[in-house]
C-alpha positions as CSV (number, residue, x, y, z in Angstrom):
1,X,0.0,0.0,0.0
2,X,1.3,3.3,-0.6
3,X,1.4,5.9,1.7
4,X,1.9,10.1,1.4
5,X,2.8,10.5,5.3
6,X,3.5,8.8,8.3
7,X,1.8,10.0,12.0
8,X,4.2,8.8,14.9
9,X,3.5,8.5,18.3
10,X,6.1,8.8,20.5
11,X,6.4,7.4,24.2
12,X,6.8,3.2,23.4
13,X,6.9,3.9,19.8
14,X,10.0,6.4,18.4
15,X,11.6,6.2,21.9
16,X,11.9,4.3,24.9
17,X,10.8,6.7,27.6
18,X,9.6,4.1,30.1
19,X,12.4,4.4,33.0
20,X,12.7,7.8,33.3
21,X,8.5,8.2,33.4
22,X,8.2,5.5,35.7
23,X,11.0,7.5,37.9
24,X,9.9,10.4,37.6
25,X,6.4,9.7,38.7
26,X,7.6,7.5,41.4
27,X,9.7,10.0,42.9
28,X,6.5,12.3,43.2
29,X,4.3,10.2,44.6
30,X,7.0,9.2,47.3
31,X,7.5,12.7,48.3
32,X,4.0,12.9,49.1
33,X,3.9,9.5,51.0
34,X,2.5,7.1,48.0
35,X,3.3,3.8,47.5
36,X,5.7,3.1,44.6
37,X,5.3,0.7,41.5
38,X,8.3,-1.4,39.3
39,X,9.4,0.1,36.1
40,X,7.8,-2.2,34.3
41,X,4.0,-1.5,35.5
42,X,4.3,1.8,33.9
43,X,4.0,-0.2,30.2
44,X,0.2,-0.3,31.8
45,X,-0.1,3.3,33.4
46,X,1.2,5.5,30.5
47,X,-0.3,6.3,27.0
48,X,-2.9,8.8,28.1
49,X,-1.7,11.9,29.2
50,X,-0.3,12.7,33.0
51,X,-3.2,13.4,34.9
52,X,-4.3,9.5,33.6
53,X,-1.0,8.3,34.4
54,X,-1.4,9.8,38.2
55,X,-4.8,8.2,38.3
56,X,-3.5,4.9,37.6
57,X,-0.8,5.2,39.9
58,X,-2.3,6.8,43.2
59,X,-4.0,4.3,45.8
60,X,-8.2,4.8,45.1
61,X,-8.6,6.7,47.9
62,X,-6.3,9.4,46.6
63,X,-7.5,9.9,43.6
64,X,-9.0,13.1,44.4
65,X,-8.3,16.5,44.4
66,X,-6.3,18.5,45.4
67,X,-4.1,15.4,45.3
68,X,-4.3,14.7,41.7
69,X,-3.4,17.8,40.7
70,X,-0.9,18.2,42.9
71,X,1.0,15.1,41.7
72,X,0.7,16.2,38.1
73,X,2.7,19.1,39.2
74,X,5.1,17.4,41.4
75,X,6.0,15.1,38.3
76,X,6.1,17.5,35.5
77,X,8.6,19.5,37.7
78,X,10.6,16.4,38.2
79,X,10.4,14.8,34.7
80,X,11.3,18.4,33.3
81,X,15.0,18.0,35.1
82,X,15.1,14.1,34.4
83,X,13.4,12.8,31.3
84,X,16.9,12.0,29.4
85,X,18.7,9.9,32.1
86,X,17.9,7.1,30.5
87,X,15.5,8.1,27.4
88,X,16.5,6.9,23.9
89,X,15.3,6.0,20.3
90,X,15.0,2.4,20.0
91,X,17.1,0.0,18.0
92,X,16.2,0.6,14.0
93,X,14.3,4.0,14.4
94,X,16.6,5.9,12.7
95,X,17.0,3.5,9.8
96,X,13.4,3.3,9.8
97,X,13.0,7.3,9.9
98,X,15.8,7.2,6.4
99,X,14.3,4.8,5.3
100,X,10.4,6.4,4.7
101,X,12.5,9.8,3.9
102,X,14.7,7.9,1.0
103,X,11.2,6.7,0.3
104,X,9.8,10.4,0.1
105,X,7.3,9.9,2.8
106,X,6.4,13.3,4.9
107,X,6.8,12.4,9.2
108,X,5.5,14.3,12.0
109,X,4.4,13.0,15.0
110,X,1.4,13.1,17.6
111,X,1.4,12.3,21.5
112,X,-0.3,12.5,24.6
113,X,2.8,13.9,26.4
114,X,1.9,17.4,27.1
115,X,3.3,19.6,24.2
116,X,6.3,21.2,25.7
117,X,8.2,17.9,26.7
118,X,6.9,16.2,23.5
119,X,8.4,19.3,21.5
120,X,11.8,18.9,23.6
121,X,12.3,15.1,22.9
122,X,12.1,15.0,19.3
123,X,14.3,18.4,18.9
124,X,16.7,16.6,21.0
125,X,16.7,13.0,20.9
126,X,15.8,12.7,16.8
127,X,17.1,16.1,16.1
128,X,18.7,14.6,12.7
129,X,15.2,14.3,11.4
130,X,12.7,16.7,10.1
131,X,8.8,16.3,11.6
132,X,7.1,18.8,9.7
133,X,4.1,18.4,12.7
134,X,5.1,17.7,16.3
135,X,2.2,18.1,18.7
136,X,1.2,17.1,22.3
137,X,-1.1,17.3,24.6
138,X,-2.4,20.7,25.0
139,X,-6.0,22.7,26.0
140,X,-6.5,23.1,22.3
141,X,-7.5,19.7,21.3
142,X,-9.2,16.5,23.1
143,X,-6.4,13.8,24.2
144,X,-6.0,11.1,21.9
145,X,-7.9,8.7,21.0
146,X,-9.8,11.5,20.3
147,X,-9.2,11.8,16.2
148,X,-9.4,15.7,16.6
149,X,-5.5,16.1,16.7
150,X,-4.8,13.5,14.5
151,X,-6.9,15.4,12.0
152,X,-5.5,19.1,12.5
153,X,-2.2,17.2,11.9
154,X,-3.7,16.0,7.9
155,X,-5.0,19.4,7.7
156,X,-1.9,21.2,8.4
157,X,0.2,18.9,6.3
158,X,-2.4,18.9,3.6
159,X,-2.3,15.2,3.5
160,X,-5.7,13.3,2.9
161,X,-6.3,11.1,6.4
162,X,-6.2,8.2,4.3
163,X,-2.5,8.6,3.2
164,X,-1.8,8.3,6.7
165,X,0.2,5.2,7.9
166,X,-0.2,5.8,11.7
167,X,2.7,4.0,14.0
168,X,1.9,3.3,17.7
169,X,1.9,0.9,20.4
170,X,-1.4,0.9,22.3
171,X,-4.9,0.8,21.9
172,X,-5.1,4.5,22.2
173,X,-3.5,5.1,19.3
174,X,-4.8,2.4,16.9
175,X,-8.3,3.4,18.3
176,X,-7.1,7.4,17.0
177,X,-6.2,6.0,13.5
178,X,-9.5,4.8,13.3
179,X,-11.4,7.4,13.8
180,X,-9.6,9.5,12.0
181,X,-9.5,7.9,8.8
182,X,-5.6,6.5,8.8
183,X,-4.0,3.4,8.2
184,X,-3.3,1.7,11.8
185,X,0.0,-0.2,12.3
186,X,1.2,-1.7,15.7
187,X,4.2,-1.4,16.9
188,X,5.1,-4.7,19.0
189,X,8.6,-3.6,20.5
190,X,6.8,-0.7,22.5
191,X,4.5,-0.9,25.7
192,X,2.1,-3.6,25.0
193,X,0.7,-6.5,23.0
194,X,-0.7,-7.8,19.7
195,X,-3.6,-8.8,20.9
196,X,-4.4,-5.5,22.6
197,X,-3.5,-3.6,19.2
198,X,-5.2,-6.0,17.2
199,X,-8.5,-5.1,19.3
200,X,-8.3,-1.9,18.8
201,X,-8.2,-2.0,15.3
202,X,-4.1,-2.3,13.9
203,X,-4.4,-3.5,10.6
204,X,-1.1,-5.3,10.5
205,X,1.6,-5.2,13.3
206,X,5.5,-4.7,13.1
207,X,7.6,-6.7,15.7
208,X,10.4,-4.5,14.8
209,X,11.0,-1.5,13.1
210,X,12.4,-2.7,9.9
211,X,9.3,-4.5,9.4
212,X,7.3,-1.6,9.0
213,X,8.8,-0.8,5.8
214,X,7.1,-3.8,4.7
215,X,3.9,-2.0,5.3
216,X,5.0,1.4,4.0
217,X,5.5,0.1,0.3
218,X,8.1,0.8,-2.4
């Protein structure tokens, strides 16, 4: 199938991020007293912007405000100081990211991360690239799997939905393909599994990056 553009997601899917969210968060509920949770649970917490990720992470009977809130703040302060301690692209990202330029594709990329740290990550960590969209979360538009950012994205690029090959690794964002009209592809070496992907719609699934080229086309 051929393609015009490809929609990334980030977090699980163009970089691991998982240690240094999992720290960061854990740090800030320990300073208020909070039981803590093993890197590893966070493959289960994240993909849905912070305030879900404190949601999933505080006890039930703190999921209230002004705690909430209050933890949002306490790990966006942290994570701003420490989100590259361990952060990096995964093994074949950048040859996949040549590989669609060589192949004249147009890249940008879409996450739940609030905008400002989604904006810093890709200018620093795939700074060889060029993303002609890089959003995040923001006020402006519904969280994904809403398609509504998804869709400003097509618009801005001037890209029909449909030309779309969208990359990510959880339900949230093969449920945001969907609805926005875009070609759904799972990425398997990121935060969860096939048959979660598969559920929410992935039309095909990539164990590894090189195999999504498979998908993209000549």
């Amino acid at each position: 199938m051929q393609f015009q553009a490809m929609l990334f997601d980030l977090d699980g899917t163009l970089i691991d991020s998982l240690a240094d969210i999992a720290d960061a968060c854990n740090r800030a509920l320990a300073s208020r007293g909070y039981g803590t949770h093993e890197r590893d649970a966070y493959r289960y917490f994240v993909g849905d912007g912070v305030r879900n990720l404190l949601l999933r992470t505080l006890p039930p009977e703190a999921r209230v405000e002004p705690i909430v809130s209050e933890c949002v703040e306490a790990f966006a302060e942290d994570y701003a100081r420490n989100w590259n301690v361990e952060t990096h692209p995964y093994a074949g990202i950048p040859e996949l990211l040549d590989a669609a330029i060589a192949k004249g594709l147009r890249l940008a990329v879409l996450s739940n991360k609030p905008h400002a740290f989604t904006v810093q990550c890709v200018a620093s960590i795939l700074a060889d690239y060029h993303f002609e969209v890089v959003m995040g979360a923001s006020a402006e538009f519904p969280h994904k799997p809403d398609p509504q950012s998804a869709l400003h994205v097509a618009h801005e690029m001037g890209v029909p939905p449909g030309q779309f090959l969208y990359l990510g690794d959880t339900a949230t964002d093969m449920r945001t393909a969907v609805a926005a009209g875009m070609h759904p592809l799972g990425a398997l070496w990121g935060f969860r599994e096939a048959q979660e992907l598969r559920d929410a719609g992935a039309k095909a699934l990539a164990r590894t990056p090189s195999e999504v080229l498979t998908v993209v086309g000549n």
